[in-house]
C-alpha positions in Angstrom: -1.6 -7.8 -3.8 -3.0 -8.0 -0.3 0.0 -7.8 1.3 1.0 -4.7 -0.7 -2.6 -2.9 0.6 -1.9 -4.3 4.3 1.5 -2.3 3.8 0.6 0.7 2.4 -3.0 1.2 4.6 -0.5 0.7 7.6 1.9 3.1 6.9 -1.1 5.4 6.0 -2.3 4.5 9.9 1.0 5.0 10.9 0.8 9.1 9.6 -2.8 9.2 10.9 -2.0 8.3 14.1 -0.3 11.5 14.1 -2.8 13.0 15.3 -2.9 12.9 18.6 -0.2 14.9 18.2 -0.7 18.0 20.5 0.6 21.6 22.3 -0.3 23.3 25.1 -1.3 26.9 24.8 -0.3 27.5 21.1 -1.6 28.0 18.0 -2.9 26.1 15.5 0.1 26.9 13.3 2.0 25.7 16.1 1.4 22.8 15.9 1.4 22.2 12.8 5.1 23.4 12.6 6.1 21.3 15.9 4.3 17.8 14.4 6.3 18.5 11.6 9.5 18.8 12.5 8.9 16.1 14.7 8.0 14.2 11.4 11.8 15.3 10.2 13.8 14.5 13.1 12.7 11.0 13.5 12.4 11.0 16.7 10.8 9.1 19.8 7.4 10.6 19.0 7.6 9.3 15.5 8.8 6.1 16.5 5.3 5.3 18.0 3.6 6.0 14.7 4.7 2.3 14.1 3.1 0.9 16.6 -1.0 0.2 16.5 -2.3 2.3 19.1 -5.6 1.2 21.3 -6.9 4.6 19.7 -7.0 3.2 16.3 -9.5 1.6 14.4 -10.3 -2.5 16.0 -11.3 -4.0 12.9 -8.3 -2.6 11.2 -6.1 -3.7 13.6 -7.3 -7.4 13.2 -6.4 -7.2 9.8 -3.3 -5.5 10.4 -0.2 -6.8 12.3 2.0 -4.1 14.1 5.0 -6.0 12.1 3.8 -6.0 9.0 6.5 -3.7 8.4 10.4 -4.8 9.6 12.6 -3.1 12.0 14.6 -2.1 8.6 11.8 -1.3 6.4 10.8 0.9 9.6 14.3 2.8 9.8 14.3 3.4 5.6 10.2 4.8 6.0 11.2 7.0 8.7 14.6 8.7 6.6 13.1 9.0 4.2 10.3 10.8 6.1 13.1 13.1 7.2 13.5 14.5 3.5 10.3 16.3 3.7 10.3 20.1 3.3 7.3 21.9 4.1 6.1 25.9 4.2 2.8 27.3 6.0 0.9 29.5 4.3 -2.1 30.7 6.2 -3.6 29.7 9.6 -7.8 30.4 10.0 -9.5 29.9 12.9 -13.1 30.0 13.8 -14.1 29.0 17.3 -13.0 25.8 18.2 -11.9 24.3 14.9 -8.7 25.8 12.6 -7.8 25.3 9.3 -3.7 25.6 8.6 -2.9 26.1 4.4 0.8 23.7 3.6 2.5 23.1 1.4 4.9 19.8 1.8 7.7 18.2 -0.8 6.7 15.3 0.6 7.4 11.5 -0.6 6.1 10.3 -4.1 5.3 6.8 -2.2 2.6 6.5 -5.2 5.4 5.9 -7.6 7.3 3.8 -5.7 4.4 1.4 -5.1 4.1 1.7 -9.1 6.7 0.1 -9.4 6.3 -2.4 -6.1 3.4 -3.4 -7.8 4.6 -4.2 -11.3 7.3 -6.1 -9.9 5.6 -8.0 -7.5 2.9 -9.2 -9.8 5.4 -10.7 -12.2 6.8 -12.3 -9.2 3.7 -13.6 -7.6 2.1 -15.0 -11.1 5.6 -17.0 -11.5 5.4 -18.9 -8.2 1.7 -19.6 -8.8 2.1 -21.5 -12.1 5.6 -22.6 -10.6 3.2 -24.7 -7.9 5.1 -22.4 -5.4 2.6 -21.2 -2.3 4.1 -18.1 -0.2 3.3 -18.4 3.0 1.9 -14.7 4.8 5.5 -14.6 6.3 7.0 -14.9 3.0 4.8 -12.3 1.6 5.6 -10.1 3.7 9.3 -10.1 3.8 9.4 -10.0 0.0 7.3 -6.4 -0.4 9.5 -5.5 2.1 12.6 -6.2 0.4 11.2 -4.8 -2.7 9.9 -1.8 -1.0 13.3 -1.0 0.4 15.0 -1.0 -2.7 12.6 1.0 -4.3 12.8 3.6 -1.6 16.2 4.6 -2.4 14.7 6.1 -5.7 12.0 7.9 -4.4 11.3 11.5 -5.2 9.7 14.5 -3.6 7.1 16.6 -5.0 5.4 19.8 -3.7 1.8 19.5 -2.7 -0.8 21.5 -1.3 -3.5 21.0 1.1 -5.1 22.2 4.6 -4.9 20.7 7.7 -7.8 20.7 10.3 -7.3 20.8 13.9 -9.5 21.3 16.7 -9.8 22.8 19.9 -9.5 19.5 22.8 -8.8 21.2 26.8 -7.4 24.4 25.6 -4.9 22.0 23.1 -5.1 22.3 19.2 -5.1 18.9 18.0 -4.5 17.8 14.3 -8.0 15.8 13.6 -7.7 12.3 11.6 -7.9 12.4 7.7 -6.1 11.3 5.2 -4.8 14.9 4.1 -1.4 14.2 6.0 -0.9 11.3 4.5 -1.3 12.7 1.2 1.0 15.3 1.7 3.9 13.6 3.5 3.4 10.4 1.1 1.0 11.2 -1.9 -1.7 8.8 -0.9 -3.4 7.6 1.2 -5.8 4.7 2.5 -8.8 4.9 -0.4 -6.1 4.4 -2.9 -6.6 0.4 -2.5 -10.3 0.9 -1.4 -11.7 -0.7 -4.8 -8.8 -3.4 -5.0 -10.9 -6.1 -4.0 -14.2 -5.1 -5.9 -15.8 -7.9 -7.8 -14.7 -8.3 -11.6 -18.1 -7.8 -13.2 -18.2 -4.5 -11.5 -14.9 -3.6 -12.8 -15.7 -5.1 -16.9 -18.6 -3.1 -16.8 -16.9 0.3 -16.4 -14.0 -1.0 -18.7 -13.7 0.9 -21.2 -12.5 -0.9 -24.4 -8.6 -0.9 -25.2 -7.7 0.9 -27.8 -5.4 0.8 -30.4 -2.0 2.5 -30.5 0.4 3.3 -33.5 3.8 2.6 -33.5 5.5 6.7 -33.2 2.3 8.3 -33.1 1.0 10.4 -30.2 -1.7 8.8 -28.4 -4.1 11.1 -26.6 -5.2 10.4 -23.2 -8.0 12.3 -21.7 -8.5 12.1 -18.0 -10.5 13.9 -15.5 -7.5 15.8 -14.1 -5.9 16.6 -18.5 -4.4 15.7 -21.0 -1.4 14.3 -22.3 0.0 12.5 -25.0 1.7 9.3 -25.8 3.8 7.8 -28.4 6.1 4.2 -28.0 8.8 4.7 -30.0 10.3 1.3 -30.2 12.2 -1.7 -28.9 16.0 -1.8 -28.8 18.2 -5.0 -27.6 20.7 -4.1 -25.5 23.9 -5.7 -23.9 23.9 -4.1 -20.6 23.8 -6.7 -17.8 23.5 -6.3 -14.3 26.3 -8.0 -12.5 24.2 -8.3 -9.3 20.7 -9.9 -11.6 20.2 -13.5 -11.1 17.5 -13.4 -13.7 17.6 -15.9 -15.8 17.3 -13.9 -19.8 17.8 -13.9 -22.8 17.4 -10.6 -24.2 17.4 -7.2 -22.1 15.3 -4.9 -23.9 14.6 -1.3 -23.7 10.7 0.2 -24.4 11.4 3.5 -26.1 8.7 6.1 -25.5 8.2 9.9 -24.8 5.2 11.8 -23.1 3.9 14.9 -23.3 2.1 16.9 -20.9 -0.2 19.2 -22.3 -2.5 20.7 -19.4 -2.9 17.6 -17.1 -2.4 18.2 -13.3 -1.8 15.5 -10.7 -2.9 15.6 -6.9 -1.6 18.7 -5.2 -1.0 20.1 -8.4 1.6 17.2 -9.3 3.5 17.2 -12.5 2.9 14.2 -15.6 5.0 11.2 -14.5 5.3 7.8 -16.6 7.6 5.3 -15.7 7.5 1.0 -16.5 5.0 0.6 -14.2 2.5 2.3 -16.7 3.2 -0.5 -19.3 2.0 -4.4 -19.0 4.6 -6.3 -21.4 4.7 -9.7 -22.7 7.0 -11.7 -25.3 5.4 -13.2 -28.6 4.8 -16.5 -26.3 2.4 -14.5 -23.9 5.1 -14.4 -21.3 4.4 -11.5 -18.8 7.6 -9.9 -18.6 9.4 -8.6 -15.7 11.8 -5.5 -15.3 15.6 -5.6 -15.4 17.4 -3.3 -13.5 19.7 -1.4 -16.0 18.9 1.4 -17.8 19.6 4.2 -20.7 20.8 7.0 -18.5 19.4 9.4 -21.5 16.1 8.3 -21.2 15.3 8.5 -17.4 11.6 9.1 -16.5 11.0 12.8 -15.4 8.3 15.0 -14.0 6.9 16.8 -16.7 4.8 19.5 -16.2 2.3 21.3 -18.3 3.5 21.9 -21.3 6.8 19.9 -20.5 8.1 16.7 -22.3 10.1 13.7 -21.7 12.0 10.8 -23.4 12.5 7.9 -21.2 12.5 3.8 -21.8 11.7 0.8 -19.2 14.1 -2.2 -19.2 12.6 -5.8 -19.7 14.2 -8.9 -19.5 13.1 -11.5 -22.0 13.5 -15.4 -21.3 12.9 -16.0 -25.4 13.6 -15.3 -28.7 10.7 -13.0 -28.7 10.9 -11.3 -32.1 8.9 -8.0 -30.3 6.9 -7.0 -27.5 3.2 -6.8 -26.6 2.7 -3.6 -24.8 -0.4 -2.5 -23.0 -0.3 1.2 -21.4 -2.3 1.7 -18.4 -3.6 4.1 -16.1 -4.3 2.6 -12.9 -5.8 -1.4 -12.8 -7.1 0.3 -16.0 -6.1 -0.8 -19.6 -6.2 2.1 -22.4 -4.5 1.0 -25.3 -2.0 -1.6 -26.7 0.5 -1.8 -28.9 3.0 -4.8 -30.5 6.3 -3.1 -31.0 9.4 -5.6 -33.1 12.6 -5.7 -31.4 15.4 -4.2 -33.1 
């Protein structure tokens, strides 16, 4: 996944870079309003987000080409950008240094990536026991395809944070952080800080997989609430998609619905499970990939506290497989598994 990190921590740099940002004899809120409509009307400013500035970080910039991102990918980031909504609330200053409270509908880049990621594994583990070795090149212009089409389907959600500028030559500047980028994208660089971290480290704070029942809510406790769980089955379907050139023999919906009982996202984000919570494989051990049709009655939704939601992720299977092997997780974490027949 290291091109995935390379694309995300640049588009993070991108919104960071933001920052030097500026307005003459104004106030702090300001500029915050004039950086973000800037941010909405694409324009010329903006443009140079995607461009590595001298000002940024060397080492990063060693490690991260300008280009990493295309000229399309580029244009789709920066409409999509333009989607944004945003309210101040309050602006505080004391001396030299302000704080301005916003709130942002900004990108849910997080889920996107979610599902980036699920589908770029699959992809990635097939070439390697294919014998097939992507080049850097190749890498790169498959996440970007695949984060393209996955930016058509991207949502907003409303998030809350403050902004801290500072006083440079009578000019309030927006100072570096990552609290743009989570509001404008809902993440930021630390995201894919621990993506690298050795695998003892990681087995010794796994926590072991639990068993799930078959139409039985499963609890999940986090730091941030709790919700429930329940897989509800496996269904064949005949839907095909004309444009697939997958080569399957079943297409299967993954039947579940979650509740939210009092679990609260980042910037007081709604309960949001999609297929790229689930790690499938056939009875062969086949990892499975997505399909891309779905049950129009069962479409993944934010569900806030108290709120519920029936939804179902499409696989395609390349066997008879008789049912599927279903691990839910939270993260790189795995919580609990389930084997589920196909009906």
């Amino acid at each position: 996944m290291k091109t995935l990190k390379k694309l995300t921590v640049l588009l993070v740099l991108m919104l960071s870079m933001g920052v030097l940002y500026g307005c003459k004899a104004s106030t702090p809120t300001d500029t915050t309003n004039k950086y973000f409509e800037k941010i909405k009307s694409g324009d010329a400013d903006v443009q140079k987000l995607f461009t590595m500035s001298e000002e940024s970080d060397q080492k990063t910039n060693e490690s991260i080409k300008a280009d990493t991102f295309s000229e399309d990918t580029q244009k789709k980031l920066l409409d999509k950008l333009k989607g944004i909504t945003y309210k101040v609330n309050s602006e505080s200053v004391e001396g030299d240094t302000a704080k301005v409270n916003v709130t942002v509908k900004g990108m849910d880049l997080n889920v996107v990536l979610g599902k980036v990621m699920q589908e770029a594994f699959t992809y990635i583990l097939t070439q390697s026991f294919s014998g097939v070795q992507m080049s850097d090149a190749d890498n790169d212009a498959y996440f970007n395809s695949l984060f393209i089409k996955h930016l058509d389907e991207v949502t907003y959600s409303e998030r809350t944070a403050d902004i801290e500028l500072t006083k440079v030559d009578k000019d309030w500047k927006i100072k570096e952080g990552n609290e743009l980028s989570k509001l404008l994208i809902g993440i930021d660089e630390s995201t894919f800080n621990n993506e690298n971290q050795g695998a003892g480290t990681e087995n010794k704070n796994q926590a072991p997989i639990q068993t799930m029942t078959l139409n039985t809510p499963f609890k999940v406790e986090t730091e941030k609430g709790n919700y429930n769980l329940t897989i509800e089955g496996a269904r064949v379907t005949d839907k095909r998609n004309q444009f697939s050139e997958k080569d399957i023999k079943q297409v299967v919906f993954l039947d579940y619905n979650y509740e939210n009982v009092n679990f609260i996202g980042n910037g007081n984000g709604d309960l949001y499970i999609d297929e790229s919570a689930f790690q499938v494989l056939d009875d062969e051990g086949n990892v499975l990939d997505t399909y891309p049709v779905s049950d129009e009655n069962r479409v993944p939704q934010d569900a806030p506290a108290g709120g519920k939601c029936k939804a179902s992720a499409t696989f395609g299977v390349k066997s008879d497989s008789k049912s599927l092997n279903v691990t839910f997780k939270r993260g790189t974490q795995k919580v609990a598994k389930v084997s589920v027949p196909i009906k």
